[in-house]
C-alpha positions in Angstrom: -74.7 -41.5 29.0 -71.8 -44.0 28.4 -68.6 -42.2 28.0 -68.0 -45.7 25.7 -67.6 -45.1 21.8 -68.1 -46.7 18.6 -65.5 -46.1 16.0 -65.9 -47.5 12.2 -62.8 -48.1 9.6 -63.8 -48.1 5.7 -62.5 -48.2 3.2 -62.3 -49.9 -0.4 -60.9 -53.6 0.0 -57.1 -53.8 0.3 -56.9 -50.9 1.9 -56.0 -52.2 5.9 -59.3 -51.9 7.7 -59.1 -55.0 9.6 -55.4 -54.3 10.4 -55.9 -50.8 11.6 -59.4 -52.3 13.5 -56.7 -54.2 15.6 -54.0 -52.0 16.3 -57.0 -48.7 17.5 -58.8 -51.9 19.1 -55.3 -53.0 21.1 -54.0 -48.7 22.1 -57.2 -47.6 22.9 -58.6 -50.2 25.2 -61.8 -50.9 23.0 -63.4 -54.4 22.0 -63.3 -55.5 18.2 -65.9 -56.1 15.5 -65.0 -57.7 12.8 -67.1 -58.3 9.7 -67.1 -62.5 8.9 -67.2 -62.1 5.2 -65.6 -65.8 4.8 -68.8 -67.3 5.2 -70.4 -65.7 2.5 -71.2 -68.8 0.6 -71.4 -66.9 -2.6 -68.3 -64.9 -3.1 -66.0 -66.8 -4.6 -68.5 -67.2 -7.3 -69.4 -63.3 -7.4 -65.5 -62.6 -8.0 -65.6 -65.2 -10.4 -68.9 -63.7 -12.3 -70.3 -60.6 -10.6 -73.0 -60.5 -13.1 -74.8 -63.4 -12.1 -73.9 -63.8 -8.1 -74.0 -60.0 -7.6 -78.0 -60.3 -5.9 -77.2 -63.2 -3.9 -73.9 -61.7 -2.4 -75.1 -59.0 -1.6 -78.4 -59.9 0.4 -76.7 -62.8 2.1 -73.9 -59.9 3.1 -77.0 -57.3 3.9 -78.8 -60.0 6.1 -75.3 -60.9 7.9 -73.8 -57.7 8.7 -77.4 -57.0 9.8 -77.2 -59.5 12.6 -73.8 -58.5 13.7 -74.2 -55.6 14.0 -77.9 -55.1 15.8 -76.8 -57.9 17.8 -73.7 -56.7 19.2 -72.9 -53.1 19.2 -75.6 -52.0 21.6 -74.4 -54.9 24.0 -71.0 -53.9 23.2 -71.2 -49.8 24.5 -73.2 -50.7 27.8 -69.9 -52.3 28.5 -66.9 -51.0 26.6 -65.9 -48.7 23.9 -65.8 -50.4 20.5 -64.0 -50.9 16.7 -65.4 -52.2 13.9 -63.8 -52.9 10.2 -66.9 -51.9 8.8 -70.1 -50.0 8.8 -73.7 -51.2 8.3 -73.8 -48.3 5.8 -71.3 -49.5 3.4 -73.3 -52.6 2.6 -75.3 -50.3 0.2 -72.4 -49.1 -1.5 -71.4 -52.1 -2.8 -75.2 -52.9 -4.1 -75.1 -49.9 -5.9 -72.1 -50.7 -7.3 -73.0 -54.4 -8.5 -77.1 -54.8 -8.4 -79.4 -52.6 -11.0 -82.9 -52.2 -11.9 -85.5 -54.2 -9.6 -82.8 -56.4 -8.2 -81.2 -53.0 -6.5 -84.6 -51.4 -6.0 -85.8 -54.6 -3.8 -82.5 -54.4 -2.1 -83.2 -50.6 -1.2 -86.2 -51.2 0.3 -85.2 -54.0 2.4 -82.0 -52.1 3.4 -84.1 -48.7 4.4 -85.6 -50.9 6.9 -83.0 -52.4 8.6 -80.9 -49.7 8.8 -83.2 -47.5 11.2 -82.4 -50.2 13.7 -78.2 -49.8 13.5 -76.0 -47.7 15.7 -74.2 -44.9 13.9 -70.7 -44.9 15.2 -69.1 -41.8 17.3 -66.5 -41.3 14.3 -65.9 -43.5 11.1 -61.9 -43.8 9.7 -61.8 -43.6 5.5 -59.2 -44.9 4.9 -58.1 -43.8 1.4 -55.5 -45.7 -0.9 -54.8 -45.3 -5.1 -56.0 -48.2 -7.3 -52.0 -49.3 -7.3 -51.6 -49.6 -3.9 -54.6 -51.1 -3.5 -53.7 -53.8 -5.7 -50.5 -54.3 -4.4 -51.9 -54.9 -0.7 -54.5 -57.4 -2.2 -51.9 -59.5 -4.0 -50.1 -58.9 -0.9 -52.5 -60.7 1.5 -52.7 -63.5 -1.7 -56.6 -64.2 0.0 -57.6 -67.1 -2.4 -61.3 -65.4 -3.5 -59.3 -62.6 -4.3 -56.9 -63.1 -6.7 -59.4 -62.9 -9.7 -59.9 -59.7 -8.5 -59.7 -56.9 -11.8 -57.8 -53.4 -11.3 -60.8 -52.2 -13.4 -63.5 -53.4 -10.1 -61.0 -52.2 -7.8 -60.7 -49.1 -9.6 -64.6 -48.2 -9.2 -64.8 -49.4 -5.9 -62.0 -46.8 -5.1 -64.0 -44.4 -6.8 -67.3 -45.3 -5.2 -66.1 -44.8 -2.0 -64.6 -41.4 -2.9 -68.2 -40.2 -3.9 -70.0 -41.9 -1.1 -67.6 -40.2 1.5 -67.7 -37.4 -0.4 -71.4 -36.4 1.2 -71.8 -38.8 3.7 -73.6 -37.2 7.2 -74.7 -40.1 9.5 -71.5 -39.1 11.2 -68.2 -37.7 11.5 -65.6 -38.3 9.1 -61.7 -38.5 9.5 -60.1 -39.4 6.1 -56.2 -40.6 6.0 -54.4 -41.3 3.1 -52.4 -44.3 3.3 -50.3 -45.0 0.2 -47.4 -43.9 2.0 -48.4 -44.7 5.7 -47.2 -47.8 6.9 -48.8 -47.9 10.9 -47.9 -51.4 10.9 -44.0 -51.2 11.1 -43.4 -47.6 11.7 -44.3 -46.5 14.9 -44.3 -42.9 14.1 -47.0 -42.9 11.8 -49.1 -45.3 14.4 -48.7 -42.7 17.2 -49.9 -40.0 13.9 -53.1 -42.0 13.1 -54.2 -42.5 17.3 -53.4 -38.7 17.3 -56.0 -38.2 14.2 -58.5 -40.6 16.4 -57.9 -39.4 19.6 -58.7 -35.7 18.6 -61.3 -37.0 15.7 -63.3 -38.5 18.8 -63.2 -35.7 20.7 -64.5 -33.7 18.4 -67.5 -36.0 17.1 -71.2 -36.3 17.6 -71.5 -35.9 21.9 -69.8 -32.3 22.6 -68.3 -31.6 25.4 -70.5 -29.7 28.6 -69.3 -25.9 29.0 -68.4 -24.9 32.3 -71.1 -23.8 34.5 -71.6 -20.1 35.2 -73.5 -19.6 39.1 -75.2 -16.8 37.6 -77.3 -19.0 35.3 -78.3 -22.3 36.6 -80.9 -22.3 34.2 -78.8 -22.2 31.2 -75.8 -24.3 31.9 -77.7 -27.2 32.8 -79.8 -27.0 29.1 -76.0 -27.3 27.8 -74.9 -29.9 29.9 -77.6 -32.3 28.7 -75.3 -35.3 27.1 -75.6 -36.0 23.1 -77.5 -32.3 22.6 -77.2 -30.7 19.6 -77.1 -27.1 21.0 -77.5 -23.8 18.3 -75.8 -20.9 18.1 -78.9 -19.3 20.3 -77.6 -21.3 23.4 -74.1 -20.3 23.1 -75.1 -16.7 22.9 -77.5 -16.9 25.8 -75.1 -18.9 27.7 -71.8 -16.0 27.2 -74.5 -13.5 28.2 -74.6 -15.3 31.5 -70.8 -15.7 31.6 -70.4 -11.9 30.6 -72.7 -11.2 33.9 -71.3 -13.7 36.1 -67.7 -12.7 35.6 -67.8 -8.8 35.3 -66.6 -9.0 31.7 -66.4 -5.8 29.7 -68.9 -6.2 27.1 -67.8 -2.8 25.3 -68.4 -3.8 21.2 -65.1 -2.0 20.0 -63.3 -3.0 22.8 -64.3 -7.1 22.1 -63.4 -6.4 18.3 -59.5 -5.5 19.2 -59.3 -8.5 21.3 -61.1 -10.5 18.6 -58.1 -9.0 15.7 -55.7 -10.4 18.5 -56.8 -13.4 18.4 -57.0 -13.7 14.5 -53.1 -12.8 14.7 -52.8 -15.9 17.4 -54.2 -18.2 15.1 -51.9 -16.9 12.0 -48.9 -17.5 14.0 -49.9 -21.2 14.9 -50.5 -21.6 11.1 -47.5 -20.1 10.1 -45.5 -22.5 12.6 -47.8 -25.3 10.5 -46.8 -24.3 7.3 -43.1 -24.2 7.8 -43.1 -28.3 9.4 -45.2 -29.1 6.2 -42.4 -27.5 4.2 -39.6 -29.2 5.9 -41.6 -32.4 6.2 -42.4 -32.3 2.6 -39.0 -31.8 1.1 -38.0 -34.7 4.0 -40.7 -37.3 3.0 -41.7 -36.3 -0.8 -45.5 -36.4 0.2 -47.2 -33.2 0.5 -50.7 -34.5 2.2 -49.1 -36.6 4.7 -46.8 -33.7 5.5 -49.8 -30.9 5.9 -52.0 -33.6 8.1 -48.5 -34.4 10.4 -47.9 -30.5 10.5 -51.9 -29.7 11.5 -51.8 -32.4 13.9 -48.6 -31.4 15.7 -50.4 -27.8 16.2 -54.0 -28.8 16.6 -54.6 -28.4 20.4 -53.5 -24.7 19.5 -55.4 -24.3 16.6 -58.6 -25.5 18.1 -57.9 -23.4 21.0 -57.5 -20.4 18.8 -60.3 -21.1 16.6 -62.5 -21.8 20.2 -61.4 -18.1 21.1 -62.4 -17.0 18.1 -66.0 -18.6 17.9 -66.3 -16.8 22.0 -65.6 -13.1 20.3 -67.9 -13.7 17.6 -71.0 -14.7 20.0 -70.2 -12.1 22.5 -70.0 -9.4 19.7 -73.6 -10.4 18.3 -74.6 -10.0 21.9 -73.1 -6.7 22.1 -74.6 -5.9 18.7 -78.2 -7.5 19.7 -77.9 -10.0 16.1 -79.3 -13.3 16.3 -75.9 -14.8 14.8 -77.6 -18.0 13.4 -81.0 -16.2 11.7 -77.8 -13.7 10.5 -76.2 -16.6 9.3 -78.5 -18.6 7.7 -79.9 -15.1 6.1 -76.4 -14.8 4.3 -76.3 -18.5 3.1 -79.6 -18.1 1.7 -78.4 -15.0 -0.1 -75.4 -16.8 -1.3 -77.0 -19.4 -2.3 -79.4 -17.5 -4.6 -76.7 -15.0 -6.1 -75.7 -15.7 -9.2 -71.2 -15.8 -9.0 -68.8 -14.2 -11.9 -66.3 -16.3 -12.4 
């Protein structure tokens, strides 16, 4: 498999897609896809009156960002890594915003289709802005099919995204607020968002091989296969190997002192965490910005933590002889029938 990837930016307009699409496109080495919405022939009308342009917009944007994209991204990753301003999934966001009744129900249909035959990117960006800043950055950027452009339509776009992002799957997620991130003049908070990406990316759909044990040939290459989705039965089965392979003493209390420890390790790399978000808050006056800058100055020791953490809890299942995902999934279906007090 490639070791290329396809990174996304949405966002509700005004937010700085296309901007941040350059800047990620230019630092990490990666070809750009923009999205041509210029040459919608109907938008200028549809900002004018959504009502009665809102179908044509739409399909005309649906059948265009349809040829982009299963045109080019493929092409794209057998060659380079790639950023885009937009995903194909978006395009239904906005229908459901602006079509209803068999207008929107054709449009469903026709998008169902042609959305089996699009790419999912490796990570998508949200971008998230409030309705004010929002309109600030449109009047800013003074596009001419804009400027009729209500704070009442950018208002439900902004909220529309917030529910569509709110239980989107297709793939991972990393949100940044922006009201008060300017990664166009202030280098700092560039080198924060690339951070976010870098480590974002790293963390998305295609994990990472584990390290071979000799002992279990077998195993480690079933976990090596690029793009898997391995369960909680494969990492088991492959510490049991590892346990074998390296002498490891595989003594159940004995595993739950050293798994304690490292719950203590992890505390003390949240607790250095907490007190930069403290002094960064009372610095900058924004408390989000200050807890994501704190996390991401510690997250290479928090995900180690949290890695050591996840190793204790297999090998003690082993120890144990407990299937830890049937365990698990056993307990969410519990909770998930239990009635809570409140």
């Amino acid at each position: 498999m490639s070791d290329n990837f396809y990174l996304a930016i949405e966002g509700a307009i005004g937010v700085g897609k296309t901007t941040l699409a350059r800047l990620l496109g230019r630092e990490l080495g990666a070809e750009l896809l923009l999205e041509v919405f210029e040459e919608n022939p109907f938008l200028s009308d549809f900002y004018a009156d959504r009502e009665r342009y809102a179908f044509q917009t739409q399909i005309f944007f649906l059948l265009s960002r349809y040829r982009q994209q299963h045109r080019v991204i493929q092409q794209t990753l057998e060659q380079a890594s790639l950023v885009s301003d937009y995903t194909f999934a978006k395009d239904r966001l906005f229908a459901e915003l602006n079509l209803a009744n068999d207008e929107l129900h054709m449009y469903r249909r026709v998008h169902a289709i042609m959305a089996e035959k699009i790419n999912l990117p490796n990570l998508v960006i949200y971008l998230r802005a409030g309705t004010d800043t929002l309109m600030e950055r449109i009047a800013l950027r003074d596009r001419s099919y804009e400027r009729g452009m209500s704070r009442d339509y950018i208002d439900r776009l902004r909220v529309a995204y917030e529910r569509f992002f709110s239980d989107y799957s297709d793939s991972p997620v990393l949100t940044i607020d922006t009201d008060n991130l300017n990664y166009i003049r202030d280098a700092e908070a560039l080198a924060y968002v690339l951070g976010r990406v870098r480590s974002g990316l790293a963390e998305g759909e295609y994990q990472q091989p584990l390290p071979r044990p000799e002992t279990a040939p077998d195993v480690a290459k079933s976990l090596r296969v690029a793009g898997k989705r391995r369960r909680l039965p494969d990492f088991q089965r492959w510490h049991r190997a590892l346990d074998a392979d390296k002498g490891f003493l595989t003594d159940l209390y004995f595993n739950y002192i050293a798994l304690t420890e490292e719950m203590g390790e992890l505390g003390r790399v949240l607790k250095k965490a907490w007190r930069a978000e403290k002094t960064l808050y009372e610095h900058r006056g924004n408390r989000q910005e200050a807890r994501d800058r704190a996390l991401q100055k510690q997250m290479p020791a928090i995900r180690e933590e949290l890695a050591d953490l996840l190793a204790y809890v297999l090998k003690l299942s082993n120890y144990a002889g407990i299937d830890l995902e049937k365990a698990y999934l056993d307990k969410m279906q519990h909770n998930e029938d239990r009635t809570w007090e409140t």
